[in-house]
C-alpha atoms as one frame of an Amber mdcrd trajectory, in Angstrom:
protein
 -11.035 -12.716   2.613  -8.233 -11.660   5.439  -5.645  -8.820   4.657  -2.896
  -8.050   6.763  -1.038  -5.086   6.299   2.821  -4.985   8.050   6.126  -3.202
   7.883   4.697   0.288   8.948   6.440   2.835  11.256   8.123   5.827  11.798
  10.729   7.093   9.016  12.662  10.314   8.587  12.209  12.548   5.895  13.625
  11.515   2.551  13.670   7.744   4.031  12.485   4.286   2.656   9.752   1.643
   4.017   8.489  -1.014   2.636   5.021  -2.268   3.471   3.173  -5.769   2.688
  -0.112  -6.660   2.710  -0.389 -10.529   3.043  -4.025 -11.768   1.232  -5.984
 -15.311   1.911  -9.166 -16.346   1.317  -9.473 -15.579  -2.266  -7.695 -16.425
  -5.268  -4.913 -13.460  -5.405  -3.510 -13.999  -9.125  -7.230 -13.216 -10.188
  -7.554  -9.781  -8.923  -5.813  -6.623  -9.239  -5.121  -4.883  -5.581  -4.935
  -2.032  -3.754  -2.986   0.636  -1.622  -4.707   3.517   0.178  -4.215   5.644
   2.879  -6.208   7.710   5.032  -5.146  10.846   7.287  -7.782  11.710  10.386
 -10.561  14.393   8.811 -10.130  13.146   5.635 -11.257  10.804   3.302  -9.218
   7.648   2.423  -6.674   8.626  -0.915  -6.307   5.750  -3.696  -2.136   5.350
  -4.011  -1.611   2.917  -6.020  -3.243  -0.117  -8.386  -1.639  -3.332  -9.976
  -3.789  -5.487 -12.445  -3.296  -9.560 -11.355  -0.777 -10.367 -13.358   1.345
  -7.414 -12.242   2.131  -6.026 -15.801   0.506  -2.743 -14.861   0.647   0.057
 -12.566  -1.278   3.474 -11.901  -0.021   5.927  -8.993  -1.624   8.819  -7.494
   0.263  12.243  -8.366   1.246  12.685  -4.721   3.034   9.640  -4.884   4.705
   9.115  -8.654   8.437   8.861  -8.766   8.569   7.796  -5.070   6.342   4.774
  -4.366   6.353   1.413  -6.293   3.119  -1.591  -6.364   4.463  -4.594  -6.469
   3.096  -8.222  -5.797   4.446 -12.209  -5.477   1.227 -14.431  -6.293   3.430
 -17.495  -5.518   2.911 -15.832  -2.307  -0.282 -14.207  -2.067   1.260 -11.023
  -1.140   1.211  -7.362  -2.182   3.821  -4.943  -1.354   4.108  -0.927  -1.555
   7.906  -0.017  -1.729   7.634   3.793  -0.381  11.198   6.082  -0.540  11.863
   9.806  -0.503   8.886   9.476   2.020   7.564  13.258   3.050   5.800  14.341
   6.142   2.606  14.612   3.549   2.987  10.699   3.271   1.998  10.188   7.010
  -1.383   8.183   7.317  -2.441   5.017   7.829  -2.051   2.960   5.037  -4.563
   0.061   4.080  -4.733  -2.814   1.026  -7.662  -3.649  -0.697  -9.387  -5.910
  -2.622 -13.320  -6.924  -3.603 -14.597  -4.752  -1.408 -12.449  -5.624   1.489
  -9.989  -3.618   3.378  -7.052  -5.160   5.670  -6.546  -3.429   9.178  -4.353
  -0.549   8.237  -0.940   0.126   9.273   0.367   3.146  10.271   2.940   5.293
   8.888   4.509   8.005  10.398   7.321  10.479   8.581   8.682  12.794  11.139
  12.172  14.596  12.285
């Protein structure tokens, strides 16, 4: 299983990224996936879930309103559409799956 998180950075207040997290290895359309993100001291925050077939969705509080799980299984790839970021969205933010975590990718909201 390889997952590759990309389209991380740094973002103003109030502004939009979108990150993807390209999967291989497994069958994607079979599994529901993953966004989480971890800040230094503290332990790694569950964002947001999508079942396999991508009818459904659950979001943490922090992030409901704002952020929105999507995913192409024609393409093997999951994607966390992120606006009205906040400072209190900076972390790094990782994609999981069976277990298995992608690298991370770092997001940074600052003025």
């Amino acid at each position: 299983v390889q997952l590759v998180e990309s389209g991380g950075g740094l973002v103003q207040p109030g502004g939009s990224l979108r990150l993807s997290c390209a999967a291989s290895g497994f069958t994607f359309s079979r599994y529901s996936m993953r966004w989480y993100r971890q800040v230094p001291g503290k332990e790694r925050e569950l964002v947001a879930v999508i079942t396999n077939d991508g009818d459904r969705t659950e979001y943490a509080d922090s992030v409901k309103g704002r952020f929105t799980i999507s995913r192409n299984n024609a393409e093997n790839t999951l994607y966390l559409q992120m606006n009205s970021l906040k400072f209190e969205d900076t972390a790094v933010y990782y994609c999981y799956v069976l277990s298995y975590w992608g690298q991370g990718i770092q997001v940074t909201v600052s003025s």
